[in-house]
C-alpha positions as CSV (number, residue, x, y, z in Angstrom):
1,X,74.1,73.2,74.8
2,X,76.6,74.5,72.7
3,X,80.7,75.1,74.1
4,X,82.8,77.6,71.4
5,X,85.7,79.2,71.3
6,X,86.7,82.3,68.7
7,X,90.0,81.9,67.4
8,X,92.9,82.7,68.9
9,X,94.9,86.0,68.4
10,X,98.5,85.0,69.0
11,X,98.4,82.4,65.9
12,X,99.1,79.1,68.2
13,X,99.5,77.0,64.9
14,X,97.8,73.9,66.2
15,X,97.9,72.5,62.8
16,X,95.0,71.1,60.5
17,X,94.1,68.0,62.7
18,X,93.7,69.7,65.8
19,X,91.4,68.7,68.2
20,X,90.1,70.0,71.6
21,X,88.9,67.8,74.4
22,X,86.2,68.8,76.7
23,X,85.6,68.0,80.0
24,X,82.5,68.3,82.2
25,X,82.8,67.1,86.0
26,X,80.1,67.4,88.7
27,X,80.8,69.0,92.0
28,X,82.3,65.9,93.2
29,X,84.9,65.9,90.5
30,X,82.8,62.7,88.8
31,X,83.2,63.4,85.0
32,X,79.9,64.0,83.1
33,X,81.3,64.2,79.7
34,X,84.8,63.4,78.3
35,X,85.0,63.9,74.1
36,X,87.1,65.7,71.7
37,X,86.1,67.6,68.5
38,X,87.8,69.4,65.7
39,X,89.6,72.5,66.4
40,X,90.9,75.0,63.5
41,X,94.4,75.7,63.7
42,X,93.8,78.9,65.2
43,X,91.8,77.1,68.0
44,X,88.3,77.8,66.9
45,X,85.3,75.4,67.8
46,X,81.9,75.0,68.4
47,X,80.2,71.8,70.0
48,X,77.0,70.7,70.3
49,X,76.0,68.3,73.0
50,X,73.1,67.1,75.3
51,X,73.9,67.4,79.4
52,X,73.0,63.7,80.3
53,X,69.4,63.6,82.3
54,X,71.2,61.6,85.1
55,X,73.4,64.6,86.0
56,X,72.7,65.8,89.2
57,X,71.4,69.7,89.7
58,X,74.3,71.7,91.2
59,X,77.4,73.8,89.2
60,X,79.7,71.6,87.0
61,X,83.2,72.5,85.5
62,X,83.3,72.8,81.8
63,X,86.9,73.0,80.5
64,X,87.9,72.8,77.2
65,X,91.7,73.0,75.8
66,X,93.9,71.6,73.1
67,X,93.7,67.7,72.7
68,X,97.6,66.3,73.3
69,X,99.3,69.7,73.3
70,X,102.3,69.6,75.7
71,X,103.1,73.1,76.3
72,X,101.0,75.9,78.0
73,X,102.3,79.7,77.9
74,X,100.2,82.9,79.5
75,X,101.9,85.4,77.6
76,X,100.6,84.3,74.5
77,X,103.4,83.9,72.6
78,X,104.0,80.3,71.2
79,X,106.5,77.9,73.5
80,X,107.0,74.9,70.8
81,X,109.5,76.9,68.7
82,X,113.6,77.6,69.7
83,X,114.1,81.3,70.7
84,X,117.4,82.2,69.5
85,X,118.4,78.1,69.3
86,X,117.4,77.2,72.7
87,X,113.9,75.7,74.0
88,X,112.0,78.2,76.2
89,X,111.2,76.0,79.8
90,X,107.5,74.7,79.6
91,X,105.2,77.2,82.3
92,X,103.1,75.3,84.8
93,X,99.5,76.3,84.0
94,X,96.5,75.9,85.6
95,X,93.6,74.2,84.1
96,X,90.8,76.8,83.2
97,X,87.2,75.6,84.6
98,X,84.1,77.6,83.3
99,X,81.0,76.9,85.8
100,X,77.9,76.0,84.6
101,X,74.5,75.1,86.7
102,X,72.3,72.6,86.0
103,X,68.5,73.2,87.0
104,X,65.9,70.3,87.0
């Protein structure tokens, strides 16, 4: 299975070592995979992997975001930098799940 991402259009600068982590958790909220992989500074990725043959059938929760980034901002516009000298206040953001269903 492969997870991707284009990159993004609001130039988040996420700087030449980026990484994104991935998370897959079962319906019970057990985590089926837990990795990172390199992310372009523009937040492109692909990653390959193989769903483990343990994991139960049923819909998981595939999320994938920016490894040890500490802001989060809907509007797209980039949080990390001083507006007019002053910080802008961190948003609250909730984590984005994709579903995806496993068949045996």
């Amino acid at each position: 299975m492969t997870i991707s991402a284009p990159e993004a259009k609001c130039n988040p600068r996420y700087g030449s070592d980026a990484r994104v982590l991935i998370v897959i958790t079962d319906a019970a909220g057990t985590e089926v995979l837990h990795a990172t992989a390199p992310m372009t500074d523009t937040g492109a990725f692909s990653f390959i992997l193989d769903i483990p043959a343990e994991t139960a059938p049923g819909v998981l929760a595939v999320n994938a975001s920016p490894d040890g980034v500490d802001w989060c901002d809907d509007t797209g516009q980039n949080n990390r930098v001083a507006v007019g000298g002053e910080q802008l206040e961190r948003a609250s953001c909730a984590v984005r799940m994709e579903p995806l269903t496993i068949v045996k």
